[in-house]
Structures are given as C-alpha cells and as structure tokens.
N, C-alpha and C positions, 0 to 999 in steps of 0.2 A: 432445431436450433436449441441449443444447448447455454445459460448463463450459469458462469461461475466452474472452478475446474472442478471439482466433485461433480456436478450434475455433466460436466464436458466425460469425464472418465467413464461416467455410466453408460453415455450414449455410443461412445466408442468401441465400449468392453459389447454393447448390445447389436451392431452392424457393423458388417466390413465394407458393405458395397451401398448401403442406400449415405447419399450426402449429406454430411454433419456442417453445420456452420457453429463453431461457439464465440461466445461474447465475455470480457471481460475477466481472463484467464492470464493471472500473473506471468507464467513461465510456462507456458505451451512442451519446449521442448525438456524441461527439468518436471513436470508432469508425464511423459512419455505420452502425449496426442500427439506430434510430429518429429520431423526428423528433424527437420532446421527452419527456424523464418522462415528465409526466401524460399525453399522447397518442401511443404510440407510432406508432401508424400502421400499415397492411401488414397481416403475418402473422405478425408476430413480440412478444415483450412477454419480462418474465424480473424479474431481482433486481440491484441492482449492489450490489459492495462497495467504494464509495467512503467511502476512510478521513477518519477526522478528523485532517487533518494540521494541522492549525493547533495542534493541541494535542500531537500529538506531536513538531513540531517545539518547542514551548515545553517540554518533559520536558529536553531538550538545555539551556534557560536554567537553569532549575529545578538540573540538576548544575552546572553552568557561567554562575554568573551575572554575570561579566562578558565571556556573550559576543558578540561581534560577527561571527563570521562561521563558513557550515559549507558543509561540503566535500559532495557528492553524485557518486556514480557512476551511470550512467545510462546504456542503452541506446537511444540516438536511434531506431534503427531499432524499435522496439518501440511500438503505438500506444500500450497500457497507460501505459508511462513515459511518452512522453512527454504524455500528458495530463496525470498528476500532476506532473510535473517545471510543466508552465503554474502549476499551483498554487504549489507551492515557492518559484516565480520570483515571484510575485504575491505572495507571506506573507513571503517577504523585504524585496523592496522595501517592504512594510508596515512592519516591523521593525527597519529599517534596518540588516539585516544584510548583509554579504558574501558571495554567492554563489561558490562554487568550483565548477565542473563539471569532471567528469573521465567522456569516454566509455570505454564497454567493447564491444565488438560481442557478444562471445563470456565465457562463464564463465572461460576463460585467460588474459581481458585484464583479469578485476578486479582481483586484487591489485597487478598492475602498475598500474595506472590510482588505486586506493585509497592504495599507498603514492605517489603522485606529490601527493597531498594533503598528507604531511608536511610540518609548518612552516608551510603556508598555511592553516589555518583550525585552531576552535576547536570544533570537533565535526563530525559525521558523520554522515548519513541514507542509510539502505537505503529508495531508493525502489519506487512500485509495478513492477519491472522483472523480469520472471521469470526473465533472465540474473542479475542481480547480486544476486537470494535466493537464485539456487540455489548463491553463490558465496558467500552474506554471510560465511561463517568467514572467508573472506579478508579482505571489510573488518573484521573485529572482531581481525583478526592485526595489520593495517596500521592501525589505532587503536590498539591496547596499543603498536603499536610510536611510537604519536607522541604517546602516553598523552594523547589525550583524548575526550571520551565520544563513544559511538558508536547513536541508538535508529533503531529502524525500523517500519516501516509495515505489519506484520505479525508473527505469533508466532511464524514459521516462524525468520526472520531472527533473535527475541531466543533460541529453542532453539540457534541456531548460532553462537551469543556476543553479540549487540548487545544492549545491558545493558537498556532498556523498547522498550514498544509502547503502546497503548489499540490493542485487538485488536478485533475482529469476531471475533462469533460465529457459527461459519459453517453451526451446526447451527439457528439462527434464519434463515439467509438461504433455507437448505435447506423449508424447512415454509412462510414467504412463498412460494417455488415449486411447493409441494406447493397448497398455496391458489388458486394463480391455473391450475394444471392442471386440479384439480376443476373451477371454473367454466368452463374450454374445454370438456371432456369432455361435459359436460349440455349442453354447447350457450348457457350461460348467456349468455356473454361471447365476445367475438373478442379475439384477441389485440392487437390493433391499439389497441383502446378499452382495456383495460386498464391501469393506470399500472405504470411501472414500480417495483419494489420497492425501496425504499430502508434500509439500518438504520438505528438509533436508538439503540441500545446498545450500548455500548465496555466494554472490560474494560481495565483497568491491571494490566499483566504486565512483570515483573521479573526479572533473570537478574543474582543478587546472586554470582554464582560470576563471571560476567563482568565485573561492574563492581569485583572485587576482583583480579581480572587487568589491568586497565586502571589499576587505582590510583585509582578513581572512590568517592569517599566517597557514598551515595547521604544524601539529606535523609531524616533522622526522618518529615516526613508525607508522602513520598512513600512510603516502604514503608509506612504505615497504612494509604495509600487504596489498595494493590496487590490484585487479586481472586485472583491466583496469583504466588508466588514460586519460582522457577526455583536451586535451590541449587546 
C-alpha cells in the first residue's frame, strides 16, 4: 500500500506482479500508475483524491466578486501540481480569469515566490503541490500582506491560514481502499480490473480567524453551508 503519488511511483517502478493498492493520488493516470479509471490495468488499482477545484477556485469569486484574476504558487517539478495546475489553467481560461504563476522548487522559495504575486492578482490558490502546503502559512502571510483572499485545495492549507477549502474526506478515501483490498485478498478481483476510487463528497471548511487577518469579510451563506469552522 502505497500513500501519496511519489511513494505510488516507487512502489510501481519496484513490482510488476505482486499488488499495489495506492491512496490518495491526485491523477493516477497523468502520473503514469494506470491506464484509465475504470480500467486501470497491471497490478496496480487504489483511490485518487482529485479535488473539486472548480469550485474551490469560485469560493475566491464568492469573497471577491469582482474578481478577475489569481495568483498560484506551484511546484513544476512535482507531478501532483502540475496535473492540477492543467486544471486551474483550463478553469481559468473558462472564466476568463488571469492567471499569475509563480514557481517554487522548494518550501524556502514560497514566500518569496507568493509575495512576488503582490499587486498582480485578486486572490490566491494553494495548489495540489506538497512543497507549497507544507509552506501554505507563507502564502496566507504574503496574502494578509497584499490583503486579498487566499483558499486552497486542501484542509491542511486552510489549518495553516488560507481562509476556505471544500475538503476531502480522507477517512472515506481510506475505507474505498479498505474495500478494494478485501476483494484482492479473496482472490475476488485483480487489481488491474478494478476502477479506480474516486470521492464524491466535499466538505466546506473555514478559517474565520484567517479571513479576519486578511481583512476578508466572508458572505453570510458561505459560513451557513461551512461543515467546520476554524476560529
């Protein structure tokens, strides 16, 4: 069992035949572990937690409704981001918003890289990038400092100041994995034929102590539909 696609790609590069299960793998097939979802293929199968960014990048309109453009920090070299960053770049162009990229290689190069966003854009996403969550206080320092909102693509990122999320719940992705091991285990299933696991369920999460650092009035029904608020 394999968490996270870097530790997924290891286990894959190391066996062709004994069974892989991985967890929590943004883009399965834009990683090269399977051929497609529904059929992964091989010896391998698992769960992704591919976020609903479309909606968390509208959380950003929703405080900021005229806005036009947001800023993203992002680690090129990371397959994770830069699958989701294809997304972002795609839900922009939808939206006619302005894309700001700013790389980071490393968690030392966020805040540099976050505050170089001041003045070009009108909000801020913590991408799927495991460098710039484990840095997010940085981007949510270099938003208060250009005061404007800042959400991300996980909870981790809104515990470390970025004001929403719609979260994955990752003790459901946990139990789809527990599911699809049973039916290897009996012999039921190969892991190959197995689809892989997708969520379905978001959680709207709030970090009302952040967005009062930021100077972020949040909207009345956004804190109604919130499942947890972060004070």
């Amino acid at each position: 069992f394999a968490v996270s696609t870097q530790s997924a790609q290891m286990a894959a590069s190391a066996t062709k035949t004994i069974p892989i299960l991985f967890g929590a793998v943004t883009d399965p097939v834009e990683a090269q572990l399977v051929a497609t979802i529904d059929k992964p293929g091989g010896n391998i199968t698992g769960s992704s937690d591919q976020w609903p960014v479309r909606e968390q990048l509208l959380l950003l309109q929703e405080m900021a409704p005229g806005l036009k453009s947001i800023g993203v920090v992002h680690n090129p070299g990371e397959a994770n981001s830069e699958a989701n960053m294809k997304v972002v770049r795609a839900l922009c162009r939808e939206f006619g918003w302005t894309l700001v990229e700013a790389p980071a290689a490393t968690t030392n190069d966020v805040y540099r890289a976050a505050a170089s966003l001041k003045g070009r854009c009108d909000g801020m996403y913590v991408p799927a990038s495991n460098t710039v969550i484990e840095a997010a206080d940085a981007v949510a320092i270099a938003a208060a400092e250009a005061h404007v909102p800042v959400v991300a693509g996980e909870e981790t990122a809104v515990q470390k100041g970025a004001i929403a999320t719609f979260s994955i719940n990752y003790a459901d992705i946990g139990r789809l994995n527990a599911q699809q091991a049973v039916r290897i285990l009996k012999g039921e299933a190969q892991p190959g034929d197995l689809p892989v696991a997708v969520p379905t369920q978001f959680e709207l999460v709030i970090n009302r102590a952040a967005a009062a650092r930021i100077g972020v009035d949040l909207p009345p029904q956004m804190i109604a539909r919130a499942k947890r608020i972060i004070e």
